[in-house]
C-alpha positions in Angstrom: -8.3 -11.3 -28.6 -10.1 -9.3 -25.9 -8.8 -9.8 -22.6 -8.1 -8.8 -19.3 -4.5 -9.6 -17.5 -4.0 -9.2 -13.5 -1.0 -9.3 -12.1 1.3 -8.1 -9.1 -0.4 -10.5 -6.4 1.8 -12.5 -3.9 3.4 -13.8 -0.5 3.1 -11.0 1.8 3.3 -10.0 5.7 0.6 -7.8 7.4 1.7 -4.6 7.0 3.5 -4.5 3.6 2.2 -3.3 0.1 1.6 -4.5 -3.2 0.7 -2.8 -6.2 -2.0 -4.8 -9.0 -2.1 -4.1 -12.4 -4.9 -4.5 -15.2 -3.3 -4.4 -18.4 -5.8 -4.5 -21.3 -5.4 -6.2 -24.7 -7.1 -6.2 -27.9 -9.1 -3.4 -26.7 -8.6 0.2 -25.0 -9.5 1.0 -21.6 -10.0 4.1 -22.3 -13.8 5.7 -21.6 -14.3 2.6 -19.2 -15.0 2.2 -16.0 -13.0 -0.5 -14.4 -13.8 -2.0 -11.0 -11.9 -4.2 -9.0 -13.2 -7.7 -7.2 -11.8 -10.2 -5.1 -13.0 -13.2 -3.5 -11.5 -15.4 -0.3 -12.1 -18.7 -0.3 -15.5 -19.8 0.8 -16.8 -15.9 0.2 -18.7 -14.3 -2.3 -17.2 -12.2 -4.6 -16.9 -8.8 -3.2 -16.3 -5.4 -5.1 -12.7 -3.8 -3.2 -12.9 -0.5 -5.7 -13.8 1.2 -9.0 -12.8 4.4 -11.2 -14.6 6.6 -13.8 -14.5 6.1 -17.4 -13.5 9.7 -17.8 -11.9 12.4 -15.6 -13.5 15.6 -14.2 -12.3 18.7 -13.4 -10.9 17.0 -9.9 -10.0 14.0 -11.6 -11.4 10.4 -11.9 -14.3 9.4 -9.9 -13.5 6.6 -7.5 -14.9 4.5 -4.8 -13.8 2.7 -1.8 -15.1 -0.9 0.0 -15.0 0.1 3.7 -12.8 -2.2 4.3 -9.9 -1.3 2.2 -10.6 2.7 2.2 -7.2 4.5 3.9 -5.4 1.7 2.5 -5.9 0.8 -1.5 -5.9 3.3 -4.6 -6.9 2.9 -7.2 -5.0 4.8 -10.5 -5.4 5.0 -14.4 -2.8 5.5 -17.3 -4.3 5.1 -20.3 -1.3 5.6 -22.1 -0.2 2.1 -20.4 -3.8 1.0 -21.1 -3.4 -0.5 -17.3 -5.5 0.2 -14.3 -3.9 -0.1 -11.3 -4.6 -0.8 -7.4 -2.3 0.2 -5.0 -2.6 -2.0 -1.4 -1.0 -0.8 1.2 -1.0 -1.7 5.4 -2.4 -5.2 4.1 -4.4 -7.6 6.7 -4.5 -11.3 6.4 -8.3 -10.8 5.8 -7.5 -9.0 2.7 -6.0 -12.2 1.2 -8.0 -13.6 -1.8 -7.8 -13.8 -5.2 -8.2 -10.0 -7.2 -9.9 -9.7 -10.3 -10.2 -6.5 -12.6 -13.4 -6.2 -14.8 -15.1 -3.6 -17.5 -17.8 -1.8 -15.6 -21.1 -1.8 -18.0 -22.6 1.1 -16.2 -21.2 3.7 -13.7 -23.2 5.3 -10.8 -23.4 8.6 -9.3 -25.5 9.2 -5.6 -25.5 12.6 -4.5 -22.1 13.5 -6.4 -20.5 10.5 -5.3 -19.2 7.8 -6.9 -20.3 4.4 -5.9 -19.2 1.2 -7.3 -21.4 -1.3 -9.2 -21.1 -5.1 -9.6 -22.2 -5.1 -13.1 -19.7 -5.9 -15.1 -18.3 -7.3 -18.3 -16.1 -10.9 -18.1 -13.1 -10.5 -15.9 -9.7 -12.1 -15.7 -7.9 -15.0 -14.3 -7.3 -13.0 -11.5 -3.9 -12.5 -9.2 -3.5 -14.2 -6.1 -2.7 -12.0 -3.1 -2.1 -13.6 0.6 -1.1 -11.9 3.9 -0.4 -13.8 6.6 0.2 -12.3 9.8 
């Protein structure tokens, strides 16, 4: 079975970290972009981060929301077949529920790597609150 397994949410206060994982099963991550999504209650789904299928000479490609850049990484071990997000200095507005999906196309602009919102199905997604 192909799937897609978040976990590493929780009960936080502004200010502390969390680290998300994407574990991978049935498949390999590997030469995938993965992107990461969450979505607040009321809210639209909104894309928090992505990474490159494969690495450069600098490394993997990522890219940043606006909102979260400073605070969230993003990391790959394929060895783990898990991609990870880091959170760090978290806000109460970050709190929603995080999904990981399989990116079906990757985009450069200008040499940078931007995000894109079309993906394969996700996971159940990991819940993540930060109250204040």
């Amino acid at each position: 079975q192909v799937q897609l397994v978040e976990s590493g949410g929780g009960s936080v206060q502004a200010g502390d970290s969390l680290r998300l994982s994407c574990a991978a099963s049935g498949f390999s991550l590997d030469h995938s972009a993965i992107g990461w999504f969450r979505q607040a209650p009321g809210k639209e789904l909104e894309g928090v981060s992505c990474i490159s299928s494969i690495a450069g000479s600098t490394g993997y490609s990522t890219a940043y929301a606006d909102s979260v850049k400073g605070r969230f990484t993003i990391s790959r071990d394929n060895a783990k077949n898990t991609v990870y997000l880091q959170l760090n200095n978290l806000k109460p507005e970050d709190t929603a529920v995080y999904y990981c999906a399989v990116l079906r196309s990757q985009k450069w602009i200008r040499n940078s790597y931007v995000c894109v919102d079309d993906f394969d199905s996700r996971g159940q997604g990991t819940q993540v609150t930060v109250s204040s």
